[in-house]
C-alpha positions in Angstrom: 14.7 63.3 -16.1 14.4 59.7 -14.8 12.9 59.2 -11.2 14.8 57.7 -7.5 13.1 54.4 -8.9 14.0 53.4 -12.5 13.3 50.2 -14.7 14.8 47.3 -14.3 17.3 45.9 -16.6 17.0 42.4 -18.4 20.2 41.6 -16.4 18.4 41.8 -13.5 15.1 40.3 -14.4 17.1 37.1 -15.7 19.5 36.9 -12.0 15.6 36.9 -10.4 14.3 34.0 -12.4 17.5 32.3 -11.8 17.4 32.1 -8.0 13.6 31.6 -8.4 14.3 28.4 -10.6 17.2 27.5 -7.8 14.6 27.7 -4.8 11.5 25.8 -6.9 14.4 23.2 -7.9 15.6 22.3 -4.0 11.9 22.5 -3.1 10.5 19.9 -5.7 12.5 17.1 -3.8 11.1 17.9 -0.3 7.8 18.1 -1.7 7.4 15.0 -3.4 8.5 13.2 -0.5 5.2 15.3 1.6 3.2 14.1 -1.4 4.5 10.4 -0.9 4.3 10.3 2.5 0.6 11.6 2.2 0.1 9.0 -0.2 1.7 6.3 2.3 -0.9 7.6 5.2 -3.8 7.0 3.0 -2.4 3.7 1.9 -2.4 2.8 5.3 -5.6 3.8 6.3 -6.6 1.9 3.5 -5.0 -1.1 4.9 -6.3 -0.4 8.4 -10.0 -0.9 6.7 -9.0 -4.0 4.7 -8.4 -5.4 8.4 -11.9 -4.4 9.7 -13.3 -5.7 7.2 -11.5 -8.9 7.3 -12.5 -9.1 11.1 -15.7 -8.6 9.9 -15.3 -11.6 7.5 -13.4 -13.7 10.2 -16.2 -13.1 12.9 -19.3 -14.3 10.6 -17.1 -17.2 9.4 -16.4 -19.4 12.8 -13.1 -17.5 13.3 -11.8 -19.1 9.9 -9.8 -16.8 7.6 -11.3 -16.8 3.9 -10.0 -18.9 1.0 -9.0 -16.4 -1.4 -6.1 -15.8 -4.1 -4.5 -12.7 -5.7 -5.5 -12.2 -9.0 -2.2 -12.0 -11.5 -1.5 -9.2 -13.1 -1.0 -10.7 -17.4 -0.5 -7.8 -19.5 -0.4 -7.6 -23.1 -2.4 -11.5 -23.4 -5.6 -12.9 -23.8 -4.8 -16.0 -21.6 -7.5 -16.5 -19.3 -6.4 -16.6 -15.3 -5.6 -19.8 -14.3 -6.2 -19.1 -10.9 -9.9 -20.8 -9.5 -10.4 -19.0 -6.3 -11.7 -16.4 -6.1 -9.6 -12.4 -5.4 -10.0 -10.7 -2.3 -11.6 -8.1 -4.0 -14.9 -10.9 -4.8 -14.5 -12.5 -1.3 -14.4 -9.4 0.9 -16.9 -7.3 -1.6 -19.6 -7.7 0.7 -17.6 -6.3 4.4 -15.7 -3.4 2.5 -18.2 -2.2 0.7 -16.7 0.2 -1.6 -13.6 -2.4 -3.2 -11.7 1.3 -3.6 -10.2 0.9 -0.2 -8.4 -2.1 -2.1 -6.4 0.7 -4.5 -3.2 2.2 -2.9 -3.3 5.8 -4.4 0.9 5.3 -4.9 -0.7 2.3 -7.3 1.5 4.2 -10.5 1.6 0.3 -12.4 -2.2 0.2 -12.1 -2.4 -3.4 -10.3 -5.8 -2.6 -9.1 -7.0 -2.1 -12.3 -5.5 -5.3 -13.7 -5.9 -7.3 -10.4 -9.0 -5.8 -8.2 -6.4 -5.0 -5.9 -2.9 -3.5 -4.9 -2.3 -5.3 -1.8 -1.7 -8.8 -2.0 -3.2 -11.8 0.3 -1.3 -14.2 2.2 -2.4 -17.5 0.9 -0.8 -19.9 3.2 -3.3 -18.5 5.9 -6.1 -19.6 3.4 -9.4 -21.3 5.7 -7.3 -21.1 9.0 -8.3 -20.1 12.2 -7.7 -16.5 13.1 -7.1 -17.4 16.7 -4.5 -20.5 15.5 -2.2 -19.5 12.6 0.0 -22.0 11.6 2.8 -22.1 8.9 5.3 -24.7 7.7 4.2 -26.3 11.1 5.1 -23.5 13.4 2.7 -21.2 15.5 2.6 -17.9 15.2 1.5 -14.8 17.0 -1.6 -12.7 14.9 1.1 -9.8 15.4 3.9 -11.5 14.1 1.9 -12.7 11.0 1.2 -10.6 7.8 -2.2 -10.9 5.9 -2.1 -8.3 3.4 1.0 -5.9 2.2 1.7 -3.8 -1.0 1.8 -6.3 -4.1 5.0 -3.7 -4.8 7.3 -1.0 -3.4 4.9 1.7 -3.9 6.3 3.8 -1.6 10.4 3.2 -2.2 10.3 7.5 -1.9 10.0 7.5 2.0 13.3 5.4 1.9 15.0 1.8 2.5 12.4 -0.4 4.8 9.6 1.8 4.3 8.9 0.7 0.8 6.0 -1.7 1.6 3.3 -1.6 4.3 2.4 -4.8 5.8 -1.4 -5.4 7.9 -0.8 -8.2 10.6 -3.2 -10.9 11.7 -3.7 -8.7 15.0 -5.4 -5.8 12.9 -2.2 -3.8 13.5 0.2 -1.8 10.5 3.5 -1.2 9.7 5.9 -0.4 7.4 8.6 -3.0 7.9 8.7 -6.7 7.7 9.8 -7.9 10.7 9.0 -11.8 12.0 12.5 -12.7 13.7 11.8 -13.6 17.4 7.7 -14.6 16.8 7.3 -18.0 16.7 5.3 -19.5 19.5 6.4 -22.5 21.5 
């Protein structure tokens, strides 16, 4: 005699694995954008220490921004860099202290392995004064003026103008790239 509560059949088993799989599979979506976007808020924390310590930099060097240059990233050669200044990564060494801060942890193409650095300098600012930016003869405002952003669109997953993150001359972040209406007159 079998019991109120009897096996269950392979049927069965299989239709319970099926809307398991269906559930993981509309879950995976939403939680690789939470992933992203935690990778995103440590990006930007990252970036937010990058600007101390380029404060740091500006204020023991007579309000001058340093003289520095990205590092390319040459895969698969031997050709030494052709660049002579020296990466942000050698120049701000000494006010970061740890040059990690200079990886993005949504980094997947490994430019801070080939580079020092996944976030990429401004160069036209190079020796300027912090309190007097200047380019192509026009003056801008330090929040109007990016200094470092994401050498790539490391974070495409949080969706269209939210690939990049950008740290202005003022010490503030964001996300967008947005300079219409900021030149000085």
């Amino acid at each position: 005699m079998r019991g109120e509560w009897g096996a269950f059949t392979l049927i069965e088993l299989l239709v319970v694995i099926a809307i398991i799989a269906i559930l993981a599979a509309l879950l995976m979506p939403v939680l690789g954008k939470a992933k992203e976007a935690g990778r995103a808020t440590v990006c930007l924390s990252n970036l937010r220490q990058v600007g101390v310590s380029l404060q740091l930099y500006v204020d023991s060097n007579n309000q001058r921004l340093p003289i520095m240059r990205d590092k390319l990233a040459v895969m698969g050669t031997n050709q030494p860099p052709t660049n002579t200044l020296p990466s942000p990564d050698k120049v701000l060494a000494g006010e970061l202290g740890n040059t990690n801060v200079l990886r993005c942890p949504s980094d997947r193409v490994d430019l801070f392995l080939q580079t020092g650095s996944s976030y990429s300098w401004n160069s036209l600012l190079n020796g300027q004064r912090a309190d007097d930016i200047k380019m192509l003869g026009m003056k801008f405002d330090a929040h109007a003026m990016p200094v470092f952003f994401d050498k790539e669109d490391f974070h495409k997953a949080r969706g269209q103008g939210k690939a990049v993150n950008y740290l202005y001359a003022d010490g503030h972040i964001k996300n967008l790239l947005a300079i219409e209406g900021t030149v000085q007159k």
